[in-house]
KENU-391741 format. One record per atom (N, C-alpha, C): residue in one letter; x, y, z. Coordinates in steps of 0.001 Angstrom, whole numbers, padded with zeros to 6 digits, always signed. Each point is the difference from the previous one (the first is absolute). Layout:
N
AXYZ ...
***
This chain:
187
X+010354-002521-003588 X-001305-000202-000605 X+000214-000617-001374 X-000527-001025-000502 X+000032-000940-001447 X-000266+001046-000362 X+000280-000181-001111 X-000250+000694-001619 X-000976-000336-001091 X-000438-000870+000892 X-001843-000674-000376 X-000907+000341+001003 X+000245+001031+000594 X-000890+000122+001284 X-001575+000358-000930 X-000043+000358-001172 X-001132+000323-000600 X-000501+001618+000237 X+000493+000765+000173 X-000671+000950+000894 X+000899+001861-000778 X-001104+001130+000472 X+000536+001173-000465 X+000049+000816+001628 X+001522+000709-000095 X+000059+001068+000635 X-000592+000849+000110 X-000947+001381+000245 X-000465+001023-000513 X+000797+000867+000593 X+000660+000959-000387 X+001133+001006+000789 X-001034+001284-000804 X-000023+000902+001710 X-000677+000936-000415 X+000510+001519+000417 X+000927+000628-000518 X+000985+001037+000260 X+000055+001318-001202 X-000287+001133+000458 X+000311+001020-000949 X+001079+000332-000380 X+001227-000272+000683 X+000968+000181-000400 X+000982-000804-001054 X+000327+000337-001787 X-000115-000949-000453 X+001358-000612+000513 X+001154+000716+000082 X+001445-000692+000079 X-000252-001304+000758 X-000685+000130+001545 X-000097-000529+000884 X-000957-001262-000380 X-000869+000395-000778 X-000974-001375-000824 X+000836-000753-000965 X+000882+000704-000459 X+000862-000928-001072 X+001118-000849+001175 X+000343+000829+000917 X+000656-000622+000763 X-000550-001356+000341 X-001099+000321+000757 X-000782-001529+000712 X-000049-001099-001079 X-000872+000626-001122 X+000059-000641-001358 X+000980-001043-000179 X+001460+000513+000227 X+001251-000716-000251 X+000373-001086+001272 X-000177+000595+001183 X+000441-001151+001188 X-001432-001037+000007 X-001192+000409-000505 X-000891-001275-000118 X+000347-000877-001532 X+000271+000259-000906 X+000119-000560-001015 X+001589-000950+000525 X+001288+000638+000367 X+000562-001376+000464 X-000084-000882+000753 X-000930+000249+000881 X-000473-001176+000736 X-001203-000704-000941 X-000392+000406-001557 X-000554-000507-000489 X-001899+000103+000356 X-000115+001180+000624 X-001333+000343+000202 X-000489+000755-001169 X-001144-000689-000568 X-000480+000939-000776 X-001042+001208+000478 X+000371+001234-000597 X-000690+001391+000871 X-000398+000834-000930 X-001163+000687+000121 X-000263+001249-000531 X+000152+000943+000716 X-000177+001148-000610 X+000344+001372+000867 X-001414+000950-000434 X-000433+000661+001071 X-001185+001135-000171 X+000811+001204+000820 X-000391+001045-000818 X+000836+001562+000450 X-000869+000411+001330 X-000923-000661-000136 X-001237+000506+001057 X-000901-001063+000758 X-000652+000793+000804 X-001343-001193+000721 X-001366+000206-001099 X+000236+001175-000396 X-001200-000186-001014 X-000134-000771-000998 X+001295+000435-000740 X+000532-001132-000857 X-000244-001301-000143 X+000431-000745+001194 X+000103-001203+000509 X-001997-000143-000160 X-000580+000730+001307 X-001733-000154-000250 X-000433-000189-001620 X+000234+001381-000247 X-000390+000062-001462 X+000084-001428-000799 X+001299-000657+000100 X+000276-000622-001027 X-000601-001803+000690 X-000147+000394+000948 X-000447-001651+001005 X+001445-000352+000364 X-000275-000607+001309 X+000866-001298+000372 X+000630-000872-001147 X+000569+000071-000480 X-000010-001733-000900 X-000368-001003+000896 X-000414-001398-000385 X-000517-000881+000510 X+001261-000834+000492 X+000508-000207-000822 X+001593-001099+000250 X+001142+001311+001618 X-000755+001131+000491 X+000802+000527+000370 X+000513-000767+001669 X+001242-000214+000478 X-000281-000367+001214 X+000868+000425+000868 X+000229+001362-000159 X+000695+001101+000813 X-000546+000797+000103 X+000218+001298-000110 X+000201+001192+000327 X+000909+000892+000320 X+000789+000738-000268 X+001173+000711+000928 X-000478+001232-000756 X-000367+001204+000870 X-000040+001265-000251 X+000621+001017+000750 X+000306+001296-000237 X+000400+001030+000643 X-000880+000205+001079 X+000041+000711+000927 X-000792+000484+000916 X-000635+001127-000475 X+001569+001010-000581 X-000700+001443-000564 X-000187-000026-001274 X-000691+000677-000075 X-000553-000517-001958 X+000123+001493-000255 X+000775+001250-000055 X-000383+001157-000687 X-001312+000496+000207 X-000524+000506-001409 X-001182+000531+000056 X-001433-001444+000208 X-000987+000406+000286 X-001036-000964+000488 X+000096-001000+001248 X-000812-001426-000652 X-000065-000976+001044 X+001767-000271+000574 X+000076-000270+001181 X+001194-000531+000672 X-000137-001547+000519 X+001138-000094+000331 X-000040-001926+000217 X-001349-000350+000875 X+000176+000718+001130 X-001109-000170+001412 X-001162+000000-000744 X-000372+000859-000869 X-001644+000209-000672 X+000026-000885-001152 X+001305-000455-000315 X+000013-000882-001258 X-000737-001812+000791 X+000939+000088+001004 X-000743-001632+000966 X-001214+000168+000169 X-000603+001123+000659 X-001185-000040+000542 X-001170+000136-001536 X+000541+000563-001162 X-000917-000469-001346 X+000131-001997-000154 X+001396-000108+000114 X+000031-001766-000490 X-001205-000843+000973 X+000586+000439+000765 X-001428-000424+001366 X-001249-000280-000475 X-000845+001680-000183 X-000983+000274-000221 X-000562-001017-001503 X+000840+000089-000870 X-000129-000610-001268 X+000078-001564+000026 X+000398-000660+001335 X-000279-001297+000436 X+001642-001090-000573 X+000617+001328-000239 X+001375-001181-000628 X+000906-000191+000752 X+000255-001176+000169 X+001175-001053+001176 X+001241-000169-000578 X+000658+001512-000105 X+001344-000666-000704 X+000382+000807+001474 X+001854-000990+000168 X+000788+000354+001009 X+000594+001649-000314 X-000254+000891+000964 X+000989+001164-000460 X+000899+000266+001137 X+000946+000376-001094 X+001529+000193+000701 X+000362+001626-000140 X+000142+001142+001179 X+000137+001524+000159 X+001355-000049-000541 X+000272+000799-000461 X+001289+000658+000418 X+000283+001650-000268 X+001175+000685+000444 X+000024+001262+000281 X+001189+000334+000044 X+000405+001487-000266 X+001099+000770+000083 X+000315+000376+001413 X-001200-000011+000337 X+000076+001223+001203 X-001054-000971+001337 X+000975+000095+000939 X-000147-000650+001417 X-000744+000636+001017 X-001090-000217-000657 X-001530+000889+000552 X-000736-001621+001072 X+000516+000028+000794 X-000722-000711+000798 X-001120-000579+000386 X-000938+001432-000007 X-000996-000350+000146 X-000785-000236-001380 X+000342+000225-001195 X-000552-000259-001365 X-000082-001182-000262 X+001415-000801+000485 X-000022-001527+000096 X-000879-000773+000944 X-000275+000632+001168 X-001025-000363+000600 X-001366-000193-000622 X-000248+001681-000695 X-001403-000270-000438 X-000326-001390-001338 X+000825+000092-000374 X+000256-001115-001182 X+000241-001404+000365 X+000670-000200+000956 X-000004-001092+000606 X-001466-000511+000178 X-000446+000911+000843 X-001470-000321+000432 X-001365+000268-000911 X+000492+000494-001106 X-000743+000130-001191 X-000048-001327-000659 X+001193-001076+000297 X-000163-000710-000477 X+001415-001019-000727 X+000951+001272-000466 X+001150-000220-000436 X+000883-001106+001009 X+000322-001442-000732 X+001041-000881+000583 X+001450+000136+000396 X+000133+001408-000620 X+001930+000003+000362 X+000062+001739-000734 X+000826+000531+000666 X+000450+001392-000478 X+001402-000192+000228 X+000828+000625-001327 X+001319+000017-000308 X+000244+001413-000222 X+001340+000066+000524 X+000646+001442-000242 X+000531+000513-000848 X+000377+000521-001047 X+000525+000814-001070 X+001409+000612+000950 X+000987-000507-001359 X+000396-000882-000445 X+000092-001112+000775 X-000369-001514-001099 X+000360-001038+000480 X+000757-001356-000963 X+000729-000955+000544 X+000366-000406-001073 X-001004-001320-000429 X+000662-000213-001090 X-001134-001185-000523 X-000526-001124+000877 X+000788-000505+000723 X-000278-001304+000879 X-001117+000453+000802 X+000485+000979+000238 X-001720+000366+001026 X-000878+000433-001165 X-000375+000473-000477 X-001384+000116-000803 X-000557-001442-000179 X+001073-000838-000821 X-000241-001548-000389 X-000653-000687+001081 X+000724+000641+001099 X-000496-000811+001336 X-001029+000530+000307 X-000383+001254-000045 X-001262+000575+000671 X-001116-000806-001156 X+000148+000084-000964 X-000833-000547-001123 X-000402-001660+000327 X+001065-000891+000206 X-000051-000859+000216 X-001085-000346+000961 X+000818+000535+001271 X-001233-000199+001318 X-000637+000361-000194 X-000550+001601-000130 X-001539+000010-000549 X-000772-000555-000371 X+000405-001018-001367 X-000611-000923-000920 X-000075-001205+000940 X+000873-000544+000934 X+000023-001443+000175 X-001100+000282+001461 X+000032+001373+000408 X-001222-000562+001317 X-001095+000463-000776 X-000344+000873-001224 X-001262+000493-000463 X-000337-001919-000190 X+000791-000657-000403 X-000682-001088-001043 X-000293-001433+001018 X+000640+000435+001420 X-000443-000655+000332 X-001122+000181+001246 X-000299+001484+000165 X-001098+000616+000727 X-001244-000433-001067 X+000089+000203-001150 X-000847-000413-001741 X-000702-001431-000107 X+001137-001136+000905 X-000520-001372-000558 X-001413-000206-000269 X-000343-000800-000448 X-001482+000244-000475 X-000077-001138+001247 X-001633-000038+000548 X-000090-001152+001205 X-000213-001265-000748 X-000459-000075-001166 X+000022-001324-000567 X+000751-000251-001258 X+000216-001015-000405 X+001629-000548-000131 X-000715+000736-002173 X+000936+000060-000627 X+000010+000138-000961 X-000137-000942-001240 X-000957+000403-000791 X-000297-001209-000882 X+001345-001016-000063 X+001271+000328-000741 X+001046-000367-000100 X+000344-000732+001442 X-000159+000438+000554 X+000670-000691+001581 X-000783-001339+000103 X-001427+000318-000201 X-001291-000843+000218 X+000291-001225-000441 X+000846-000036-001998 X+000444-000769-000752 X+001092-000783+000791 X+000899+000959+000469 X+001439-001316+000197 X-000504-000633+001607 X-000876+000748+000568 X-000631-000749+001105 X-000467-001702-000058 X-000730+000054-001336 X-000156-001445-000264 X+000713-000553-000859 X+001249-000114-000061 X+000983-000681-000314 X+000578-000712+001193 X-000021+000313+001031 X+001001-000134+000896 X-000984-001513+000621 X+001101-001045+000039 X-000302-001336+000604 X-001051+000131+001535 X-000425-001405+000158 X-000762+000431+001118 X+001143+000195+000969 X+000821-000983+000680 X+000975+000772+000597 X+000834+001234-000011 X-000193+000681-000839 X+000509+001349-000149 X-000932+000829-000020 X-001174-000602+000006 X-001438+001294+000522 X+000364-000155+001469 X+000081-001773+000276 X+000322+000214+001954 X+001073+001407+000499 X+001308+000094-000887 X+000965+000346+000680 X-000351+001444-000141 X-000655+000898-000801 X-000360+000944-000371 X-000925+000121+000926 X-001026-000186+000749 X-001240-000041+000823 X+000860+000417+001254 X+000851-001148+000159 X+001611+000222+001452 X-000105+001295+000506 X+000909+000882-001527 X+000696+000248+000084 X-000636+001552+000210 X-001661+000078-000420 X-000547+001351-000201 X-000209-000361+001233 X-000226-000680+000693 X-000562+000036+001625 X+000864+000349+001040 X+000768+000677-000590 X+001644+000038+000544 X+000957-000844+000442 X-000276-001439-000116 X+000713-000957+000566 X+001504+000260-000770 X+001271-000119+001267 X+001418-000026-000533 X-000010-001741-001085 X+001097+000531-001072 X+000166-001168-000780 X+000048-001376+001054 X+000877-000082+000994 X+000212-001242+001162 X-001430-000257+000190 X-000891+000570+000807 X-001453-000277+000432 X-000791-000841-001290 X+000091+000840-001163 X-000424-000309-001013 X+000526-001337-000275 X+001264-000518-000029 X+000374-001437-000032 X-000477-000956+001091 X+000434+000699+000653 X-001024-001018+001342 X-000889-000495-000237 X-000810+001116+000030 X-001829+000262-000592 X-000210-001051-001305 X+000340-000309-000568 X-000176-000538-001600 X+001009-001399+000339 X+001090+000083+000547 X+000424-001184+000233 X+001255-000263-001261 X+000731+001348-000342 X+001125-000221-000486 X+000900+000466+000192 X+000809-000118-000648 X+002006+000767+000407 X-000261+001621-000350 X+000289+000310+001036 X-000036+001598-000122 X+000983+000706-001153 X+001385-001477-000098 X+000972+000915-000655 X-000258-000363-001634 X-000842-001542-000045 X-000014-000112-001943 X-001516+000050+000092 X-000883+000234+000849 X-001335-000237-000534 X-000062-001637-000215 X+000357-000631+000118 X-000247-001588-000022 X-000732-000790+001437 X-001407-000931-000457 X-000105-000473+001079 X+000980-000840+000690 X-000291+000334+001490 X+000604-000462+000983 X-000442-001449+000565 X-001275-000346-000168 X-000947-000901+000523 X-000889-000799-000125 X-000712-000671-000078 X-001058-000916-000677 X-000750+000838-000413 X+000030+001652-000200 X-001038+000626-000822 X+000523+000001-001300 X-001241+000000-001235 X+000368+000247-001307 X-000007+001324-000730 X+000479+000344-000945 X-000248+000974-000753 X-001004+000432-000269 X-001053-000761-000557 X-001177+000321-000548 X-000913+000031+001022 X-001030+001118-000352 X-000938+000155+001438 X-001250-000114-000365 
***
């Protein structure tokens, strides 16, 4: 994951060793993270906005627990990816959480590559389950930059046509993009 991904962890664990722990295997992969001791905590204090994880305990001690912690994010209408994890290989807890909502449950202990990774995927299908259906101001912009032949090849290429078809189709070299034929560039 870049180190410009723009984005906050929220790690949500009562246990502190184990929060300083995570703390440390997300910070060398260069994730920036906060930590809440609790689900109340976390409520209490809001989501941050920049957040685009989640990874919490399942068991939270005293009060809310992970399962009742998803089903508040829910209720409260917020779309961040959450990632379970747990000490204890309660089966069916992962079930209920799964289906509460949670994208991935990890086991206690684990080493860094998997958290990074659970974090990762989380984030990369939340964002792209997220796309917005219409294109983004910014996108909108470099949209009209692009030559009329490169609006053609772009039109191709969303229609699913393979790059080859697409040369065909347009009437150039599949391998430099150069016409092939008495067609011109400009359209």
């Amino acid at each position: 994951m870049p180190t410009s991904w723009g984005g906050l962890v929220v790690v949500v664990e009562d246990d502190p060793h184990m929060a300083e722990s995570i703390g440390y295997m997300l910070g060398i992969a260069k994730l920036s993270n906060r930590h809440f001791a609790s689900a109340e905590a976390l409520l209490e204090a809001g989501v941050p906005t920049e957040t685009r994880c989640i990874v919490a305990d399942i068991r939270l001690g005293e009060g809310m627990d992970g399962v009742r912690l998803l089903a508040e994010l829910q209720r409260l209408g917020v779309r961040v990816p959450v990632v379970m994890m747990t000490a204890h290989a309660d089966v069916a807890l992962a079930v209920r959480a799964m289906r509460q909502g949670a994208v991935d449950f990890i086991e206690k202990p684990f080493p860094g590559e998997r958290l990074v990774g659970a974090v990762a995927d989380a984030t990369l299908r939340h964002n792209a389950d997220a796309a917005p259906a219409h294109p983004v101001p910014e996108a909108a912009l470099l949209l009209t930059t692009l030559s009329g032949r490169e609006r053609d090849v772009l039109e191709c290429l969303v229609a699913g046509q393979a790059n080859k078809m697409v040369a065909f189709t347009l009437g150039i070299s599949s391998r430099t993009g150069r016409p092939t034929g008495p067609r011109s560039w400009s359209s």
